[in-house]
Structures are given as C-alpha cells and as structure tokens.
C-alpha positions in Angstrom: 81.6 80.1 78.8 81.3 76.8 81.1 83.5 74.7 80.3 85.7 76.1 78.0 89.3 74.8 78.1 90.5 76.9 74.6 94.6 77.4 75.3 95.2 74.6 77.1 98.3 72.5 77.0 97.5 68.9 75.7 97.9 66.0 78.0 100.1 62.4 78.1 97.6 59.7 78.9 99.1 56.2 80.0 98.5 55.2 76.1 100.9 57.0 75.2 98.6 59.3 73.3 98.3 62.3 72.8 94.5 63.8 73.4 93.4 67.4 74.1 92.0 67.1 77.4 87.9 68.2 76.0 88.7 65.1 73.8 90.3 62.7 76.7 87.0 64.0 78.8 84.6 63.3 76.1 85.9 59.8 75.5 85.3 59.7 79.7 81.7 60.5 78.5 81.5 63.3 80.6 80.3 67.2 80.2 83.5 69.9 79.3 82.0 71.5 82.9 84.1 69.0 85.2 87.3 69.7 83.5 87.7 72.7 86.7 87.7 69.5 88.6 89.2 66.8 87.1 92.5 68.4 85.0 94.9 68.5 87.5 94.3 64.7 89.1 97.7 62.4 87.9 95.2 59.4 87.7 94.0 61.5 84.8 96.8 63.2 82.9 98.7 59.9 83.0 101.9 62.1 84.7 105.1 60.1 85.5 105.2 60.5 89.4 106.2 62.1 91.4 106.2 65.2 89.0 107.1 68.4 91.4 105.0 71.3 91.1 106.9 74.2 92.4 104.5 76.8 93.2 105.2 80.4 94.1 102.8 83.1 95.9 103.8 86.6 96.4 101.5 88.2 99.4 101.6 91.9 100.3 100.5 94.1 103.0 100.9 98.1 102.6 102.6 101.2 105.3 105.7 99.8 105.9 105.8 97.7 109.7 107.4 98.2 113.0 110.8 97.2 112.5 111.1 96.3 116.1 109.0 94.2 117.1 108.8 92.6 113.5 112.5 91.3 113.1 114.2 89.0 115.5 116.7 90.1 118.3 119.9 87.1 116.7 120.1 87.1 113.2 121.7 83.8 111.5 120.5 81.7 114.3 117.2 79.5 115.0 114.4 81.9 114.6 112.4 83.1 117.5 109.3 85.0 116.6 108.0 88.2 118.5 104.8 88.5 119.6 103.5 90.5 116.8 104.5 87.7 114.3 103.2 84.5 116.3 100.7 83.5 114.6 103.4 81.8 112.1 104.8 80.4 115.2 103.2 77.1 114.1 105.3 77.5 110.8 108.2 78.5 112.4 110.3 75.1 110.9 109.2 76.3 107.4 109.9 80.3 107.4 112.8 82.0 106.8 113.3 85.4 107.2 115.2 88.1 105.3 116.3 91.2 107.0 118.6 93.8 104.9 116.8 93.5 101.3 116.4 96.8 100.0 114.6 98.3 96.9 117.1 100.4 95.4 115.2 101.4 92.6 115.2 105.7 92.3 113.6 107.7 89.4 110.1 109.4 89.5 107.7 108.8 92.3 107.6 108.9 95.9 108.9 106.1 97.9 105.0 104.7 98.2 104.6 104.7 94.6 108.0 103.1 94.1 107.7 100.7 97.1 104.5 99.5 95.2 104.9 99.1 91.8 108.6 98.7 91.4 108.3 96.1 94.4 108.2 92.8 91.6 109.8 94.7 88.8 112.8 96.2 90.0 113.1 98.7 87.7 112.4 102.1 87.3 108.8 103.9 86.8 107.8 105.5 83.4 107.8 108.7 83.2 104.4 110.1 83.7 101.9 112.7 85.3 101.0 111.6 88.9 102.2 112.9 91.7 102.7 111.6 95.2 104.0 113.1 98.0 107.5 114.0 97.0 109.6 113.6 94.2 108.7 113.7 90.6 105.1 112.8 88.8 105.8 109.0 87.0 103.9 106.7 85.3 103.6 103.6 85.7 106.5 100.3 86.2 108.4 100.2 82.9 109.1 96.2 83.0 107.6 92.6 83.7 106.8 91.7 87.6 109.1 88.6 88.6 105.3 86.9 88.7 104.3 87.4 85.4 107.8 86.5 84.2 107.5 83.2 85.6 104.2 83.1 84.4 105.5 83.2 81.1 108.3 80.8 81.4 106.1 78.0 83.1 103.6 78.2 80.4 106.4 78.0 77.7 106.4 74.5 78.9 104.2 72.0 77.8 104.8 70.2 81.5 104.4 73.1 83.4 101.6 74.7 81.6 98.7 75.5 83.4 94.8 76.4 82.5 95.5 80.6 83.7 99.5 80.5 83.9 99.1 83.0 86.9 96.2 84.1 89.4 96.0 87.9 90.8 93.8 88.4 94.1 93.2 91.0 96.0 91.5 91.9 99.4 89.7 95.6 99.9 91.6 97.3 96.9 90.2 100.0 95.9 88.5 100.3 92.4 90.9 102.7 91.2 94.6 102.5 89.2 97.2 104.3 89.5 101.0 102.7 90.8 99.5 102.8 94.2 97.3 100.1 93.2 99.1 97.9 91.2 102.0 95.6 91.5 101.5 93.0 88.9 103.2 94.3 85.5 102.7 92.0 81.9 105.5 94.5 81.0 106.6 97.7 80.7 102.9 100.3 81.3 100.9 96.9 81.4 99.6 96.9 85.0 97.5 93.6 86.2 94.4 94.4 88.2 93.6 92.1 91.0 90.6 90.4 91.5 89.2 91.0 94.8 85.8 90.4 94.3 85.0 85.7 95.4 82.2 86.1 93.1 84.5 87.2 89.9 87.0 84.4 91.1 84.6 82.3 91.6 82.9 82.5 88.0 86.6 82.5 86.4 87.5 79.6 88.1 84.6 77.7 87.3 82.2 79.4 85.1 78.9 78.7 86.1 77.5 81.3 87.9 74.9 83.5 85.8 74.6 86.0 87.9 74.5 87.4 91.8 71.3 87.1 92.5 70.7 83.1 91.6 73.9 81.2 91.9 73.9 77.7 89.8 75.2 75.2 91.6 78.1 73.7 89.8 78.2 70.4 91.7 74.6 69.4 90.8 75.1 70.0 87.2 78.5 68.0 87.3 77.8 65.1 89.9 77.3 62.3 87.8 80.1 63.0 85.9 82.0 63.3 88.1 81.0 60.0 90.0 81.8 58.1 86.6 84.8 59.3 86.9 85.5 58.3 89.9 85.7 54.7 89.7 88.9 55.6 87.1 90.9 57.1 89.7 93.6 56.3 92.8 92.7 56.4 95.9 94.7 59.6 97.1 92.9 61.1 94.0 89.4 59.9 94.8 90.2 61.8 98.6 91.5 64.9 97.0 88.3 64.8 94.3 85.9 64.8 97.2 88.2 66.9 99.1 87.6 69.5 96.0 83.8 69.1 95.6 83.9 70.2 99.8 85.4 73.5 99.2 83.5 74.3 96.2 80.4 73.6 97.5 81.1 75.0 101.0 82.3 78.3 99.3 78.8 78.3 97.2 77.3 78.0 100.3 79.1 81.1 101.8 79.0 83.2 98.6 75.0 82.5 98.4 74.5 83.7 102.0 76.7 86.7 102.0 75.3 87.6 99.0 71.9 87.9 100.6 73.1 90.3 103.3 75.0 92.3 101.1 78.3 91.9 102.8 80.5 90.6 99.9 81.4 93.4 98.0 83.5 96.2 100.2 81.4 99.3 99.6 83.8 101.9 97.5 82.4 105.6 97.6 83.0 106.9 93.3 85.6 109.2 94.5 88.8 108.4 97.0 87.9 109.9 100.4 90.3 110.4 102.6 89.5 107.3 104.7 88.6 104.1 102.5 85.6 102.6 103.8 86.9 98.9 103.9 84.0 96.5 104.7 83.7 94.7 108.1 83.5 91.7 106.6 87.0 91.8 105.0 88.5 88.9 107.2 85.8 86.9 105.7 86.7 87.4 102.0 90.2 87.2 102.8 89.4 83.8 104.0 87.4 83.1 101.4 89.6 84.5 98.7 92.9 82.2 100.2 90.4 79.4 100.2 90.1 79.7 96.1 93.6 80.2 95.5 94.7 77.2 97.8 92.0 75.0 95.6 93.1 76.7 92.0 97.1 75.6 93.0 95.6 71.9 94.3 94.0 71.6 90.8 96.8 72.8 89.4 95.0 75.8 87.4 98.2 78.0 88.1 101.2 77.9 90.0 102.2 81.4 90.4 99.4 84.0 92.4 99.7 87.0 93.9 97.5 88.1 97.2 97.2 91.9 97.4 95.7 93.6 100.6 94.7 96.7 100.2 96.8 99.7 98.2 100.3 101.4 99.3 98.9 104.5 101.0 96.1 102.7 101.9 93.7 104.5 104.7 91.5 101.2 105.7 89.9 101.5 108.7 90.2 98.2 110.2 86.7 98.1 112.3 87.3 94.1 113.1 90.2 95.0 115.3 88.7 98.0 117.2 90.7 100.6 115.1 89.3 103.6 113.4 91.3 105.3 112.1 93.1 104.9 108.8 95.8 102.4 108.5 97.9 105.3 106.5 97.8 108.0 108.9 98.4 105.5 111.8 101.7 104.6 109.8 102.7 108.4 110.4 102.7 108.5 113.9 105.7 109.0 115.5 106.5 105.6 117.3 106.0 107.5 121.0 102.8 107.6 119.8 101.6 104.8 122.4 98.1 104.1 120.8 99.4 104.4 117.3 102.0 101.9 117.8 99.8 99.4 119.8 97.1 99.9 116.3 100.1 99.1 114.0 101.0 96.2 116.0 97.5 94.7 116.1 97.1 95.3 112.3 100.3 93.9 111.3 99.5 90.9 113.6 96.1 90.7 111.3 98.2 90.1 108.5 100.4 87.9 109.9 97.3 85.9 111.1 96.2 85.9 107.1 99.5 84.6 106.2 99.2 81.9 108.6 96.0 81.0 107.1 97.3 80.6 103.6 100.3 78.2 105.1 97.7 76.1 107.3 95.5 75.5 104.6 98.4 74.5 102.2 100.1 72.5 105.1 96.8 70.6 106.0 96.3 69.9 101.6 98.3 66.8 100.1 100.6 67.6 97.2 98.6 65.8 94.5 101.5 64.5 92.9 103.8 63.4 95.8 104.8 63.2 99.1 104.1 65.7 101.7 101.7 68.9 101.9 101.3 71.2 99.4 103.0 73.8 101.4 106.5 72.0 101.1 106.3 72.7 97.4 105.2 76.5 97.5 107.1 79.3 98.5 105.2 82.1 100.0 106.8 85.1 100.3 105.4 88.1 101.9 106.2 91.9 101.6 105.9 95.7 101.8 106.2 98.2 99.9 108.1 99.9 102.9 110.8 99.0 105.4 109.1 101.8 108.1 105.6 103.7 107.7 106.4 107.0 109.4 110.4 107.0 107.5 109.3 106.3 104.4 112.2 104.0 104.0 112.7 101.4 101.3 115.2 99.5 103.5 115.1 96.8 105.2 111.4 95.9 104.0 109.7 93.3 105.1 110.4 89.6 103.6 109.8 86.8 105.1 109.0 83.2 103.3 107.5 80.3 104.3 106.5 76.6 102.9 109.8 74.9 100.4 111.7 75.6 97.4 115.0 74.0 96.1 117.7 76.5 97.1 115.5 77.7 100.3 116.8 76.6 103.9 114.4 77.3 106.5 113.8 78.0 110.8 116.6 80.9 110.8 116.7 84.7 110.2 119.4 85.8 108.2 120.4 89.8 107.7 122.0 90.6 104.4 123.2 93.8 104.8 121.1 95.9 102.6 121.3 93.3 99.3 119.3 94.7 96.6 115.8 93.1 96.1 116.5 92.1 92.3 118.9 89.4 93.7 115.9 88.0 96.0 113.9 87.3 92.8 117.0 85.8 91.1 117.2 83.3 94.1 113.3 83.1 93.6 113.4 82.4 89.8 116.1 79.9 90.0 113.9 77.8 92.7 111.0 77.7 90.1 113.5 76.6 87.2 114.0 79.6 85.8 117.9 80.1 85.5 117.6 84.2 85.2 120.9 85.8 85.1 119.4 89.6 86.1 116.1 90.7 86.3 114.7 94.6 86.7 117.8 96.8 86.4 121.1 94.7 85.7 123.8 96.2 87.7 122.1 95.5 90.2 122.0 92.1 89.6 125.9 91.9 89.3 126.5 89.7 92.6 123.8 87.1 91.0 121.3 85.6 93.6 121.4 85.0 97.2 122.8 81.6 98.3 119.9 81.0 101.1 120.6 77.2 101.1 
C-alpha cells in the first residue's frame, strides 16, 4: 500500500516529543507517500549529530577467480592492484584485501553448494535430498547469515532501526531455489530470496507503481509536499532531498523505457538448461539495481544489503563482453586453456567494474548525518563462493573490502594464513556494534576476530 510506514521505529523531534513519524508527517500537512523521501533527513527526525550510520553490504560473484592475477605479488605492504582488479584502482586508499580466509565448513554438499550457502552462515547444511556434484545430498543452511543477524540486532534498536532492517538484491539469478541460489538465511531452512527484478524494488521501495505497463509517477503525486517541506529543512538536506527526487525520477525514466522494449526482465526458460540465458541488458540492471540500494542506505531505509550476481554454478553467458559460453564450464578449464583464462579474466574484471560502481556512487553521496561520503561509513565486502573454479577449493576465497568501518585499516593486502571465515564476520559484527563472541560453528571461532586495525 503507498505510504504505509506500519513497524516503524518512532522518531525524537527537537521538542522533545515523541511522534510516530505518519503523525510527525501529518502535522507537516503532508501525504503518508513522501515519507520514502523524507524519513531519513536529520532536519526531520531531530537526530543529535553527527549520529554514525555504519552500513554493511555483502556483494558476491560465483566460480571461484584466478588466484593469480587476482591477489597481489607483497602481502602486508601498500597494495598494488593487477590488471584484472583495476577498476578499484580509484579506491585503492579505501580497500583492503584478505588473502588466506577459508570456509571450513564440511558436511553434506558439494563444495559449490557449501561455498554458497554456508558462505554467511558458517555452519553446516541440513541434511536433505539434493545432490551436487560430489559428496552427499543436503538441504539447505541450518543457521542465520551474518546479514540477517545484524539485521536483527540493528533493528532491536530504537536508534538504529530502519523502515526494512535489511535489503536482498540480485542480478540474473535464476528463478529457481535450491542452496545454489541462496545465501541469505533468517535461520536455520529459512532461505532469503533476492530481488532481482528494478521494478519489484522499485515498488517496495516506494509503492506507487500499479503495474508494468503504466508506471505512476511518484514525484508528481508527492511534489508539493514535498516542496512544503522543504522550506523546514538544512541546507545539506535540501541538496540531498533534490539530490533524491533525481535518482528516483531518472530511474522512472529508465524503468518506463526499458519496459517498452522489453529488456528489463532477463528471459528465464521454465526449466534450467544447461546454459542460463542471462539478458544483454544485465550491466544495465546491475546499474540500475546499485543505483536503488545506494538511494535506500542514503535514506536510511536499511543499513545492511546484500548484492547477489548470478547463482554458484552459474552457466551465464556473458554476451556484453564477447563471451559465449557459460561462465561455469569456462571455470573448468584447465588454466593452459589460453582463451578460457583470458574469458575468466574479462568476466571477473566485469565484476570488479560493478564493485567499483557501487563504491563511486557511495563515494560521490554525502553521509547525511556527518562528515565525509557515504562510502567512509560502509563496508563493502565482496566474495565467492570459491577460492579457484576448476579446484573446487574453498581456500583462499576471494575477500576483498572497501569504503570504512571502526576496526578496518585500509590500502594494504594482508594474508592470514588460511583463518577460518567465521572470524571475518566476528571482525565484521564488531565494526557494526555487535559485540558477537562466535558466530556459525563455535570452535571455530576460538581465536575471536581478526585484529585488521
């Protein structure tokens, strides 16, 4: 329903009051439909500042990487970047990278199943009847994802409650679930599906489309509201109000003329074929879908999001970068494979351009309630679900973090000797706040989190 702000936490208003924030809005004299654009704004919610909101977002790529020309030559000194990772290069002062975390986690399930969805539980998979390529049939995760966990201890907070506590998105997954699929766990056999669809986003974000076909613009409806408003508001709140109204109404724009041509959705054939037919037009709604996320943190409707690409096992053809074969069986080749290798480069490049993306557009956002960009209060930190596509290894998998986080020192590449990846989402927890002791399986939690300051 537009507008509907049920759940919410209440707000402190420089009264001293207490007012739900549909009551603060309607003594504003304005329509429950601007709340999407007006709750997070410290002119508003009367917020002592600078109030720090630490933000976490957990990216993934699937099939492992090439371990050589991913990780630097010198560990534990200034980082250098190889060419398959420079489009961070611009970020370089802000990421840190972690070679030597392994997933320890054994059971059921092939290493892709347990590269995947035991990647933010770090625990075991539930017994259970599929199979994968080797090892036993499992289920799927049996605990919480280090996401969801801090989901639920931010919004146990009155002053770090936010409208949707967490945001899952996705890019070309495939409309199937299995632990493949899915690395976001409520808790034990509760798998969170990610949204990869703008439109879906889009609506849930705001909740004023009625349907595909004739998009309502949210902007006209709210204007005037929103131009009362206004005239109640700082200056570096005005700018990032207006800055707000931009995006959205760009991304109508986009949505609207995709949406006549049909390129939007990826086109997903009922059953899995043995090559997913990703759609051309993924870089766009990758863009698109970082674009929302980056606008849901700045308006403070979560602080914790997870961006999925693709599945583990994943066989996308990436058309946009002159590959067509599957990303899966590329993984496979042997690495004298020239023109295999030279693919996986490219592709793994394409993420790292993604990533990139996501840090510019936080980098280039002001942190609404203090100094600095938004990307020196969020943590990124990007994965795999394998440390090597055609070993099948769960070593050494890919980790590298960008942006700022209490605890987190950046511009070096450290190599920790095969740590267990519980303890990297100890280190993680404790930058949010959240002073966990263990998390996923506990002796493996013994040594406590990483010092990375």
């Amino acid at each position: 329903m537009a507008g509907d702000c049920s759940g919410l936490d209440t707000c402190e208003f420089s009264s001293a009051k207490m007012l739900h924030r549909r009551q603060f809005l309607r003594h504003l004299g304005v329509s429950a439909a601007a709340l999407p654009f007006l709750a997070g704004l410290p002119s508003l919610t009367g917020a002592t500042l600078p109030q720090r909101r630490q933000r976490l977002i957990i990216m993934f790529s699937p099939n492992g990487t090439l371990p050589k020309e991913f990780w630097p030559d010198n560990a534990d000194e200034a980082l250098a970047f190889k060419p398959m990772l420079q489009p961070l290069e611009p970020f370089k002062s802000r990421t840190l990278m972690l070679n030597g975390v392994a997933n320890k986690i054994r059971g059921d399930g092939d290493s892709h199943m347990r590269g995947m969805s035991c990647l933010l539980t770090g625990s075991e998979l539930l017994p259970g009847n599929i199979r994968g390529g080797g090892g036993n049939p499992a289920g799927w995760a049996g605990a919480i994802s280090i996401d969801q966990e801090l989901k639920n201890f931010l919004q146990s907070r009155p002053e770090t409650r936010t409208r949707f506590g967490s945001l899952e998105l996705g890019v070309a997954v495939p409309d199937r679930a299995d632990p493949w699929t899915r690395m976001s766990y409520a808790g034990a056999n509760q798998p969170v599906a990610p949204v990869d669809d703008p439109y879906q986003l889009f609506a849930k974000m705001y909740g004023r489309m009625k349907d595909r076909d004739s998009l309502v613009s949210i902007l006209d409806d709210v204007r005037e509201d929103l131009s009362r408003v206004a005239t109640k508001l700082s200056a570096r709140d005005k700018a990032l109000l207006e800055q707000h109204m931009t995006l959205v109404r760009n991304l109508e724009q986009e949505l609207t003329s995709n949406e006549a041509d049909a390129k939007i959705a990826h086109p997903m054939p009922e059953l899995d074929p043995s090559v997913e037919l990703v759609n051309d037009n993924t870089p766009q709604i990758s863009r698109m879908q970082i674009d929302l996320l980056v606008n849901a943190m700045a308006n403070d409707m979560t602080r914790i999001a997870t961006l999925q690409y693709m599945r583990s096992v994943g066989q996308a053809q990436m058309r946009w970068l002159g590959i067509e074969e599957g990303h899966h069986a590329l993984s496979h080749e042997p690495d004298t494979n020239t023109g295999a290798y030279e693919k996986l480069q490219k592709i793994n490049t394409w993420f790292a351009g993604e990533l990139a993306y996501l840090a510019k557009r936080l980098a280039e956002t002001p942190e609404p309630t203090g100094e600095g960009s938004m990307l020196d209060h969020t943590l990124i930190v990007w994965m795999n679900e394998l440390g090597k596509g055609n070993s099948h290894t769960l070593d050494n998998i890919p980790c590298v973090v960008i942006g700022g986080a209490p605890g987190f020192k950046m511009d070096r590449s450290l190599h920790l000797g095969g740590i267990p990846h519980n303890r990297l989402w100890l280190s993680v927890a404790n930058a949010m706040g959240h002073d966990l002791k263990t998390f996923g399986k506990p002796d493996l939690c013994e040594l406590g989190a990483l010092n990375l300051a």
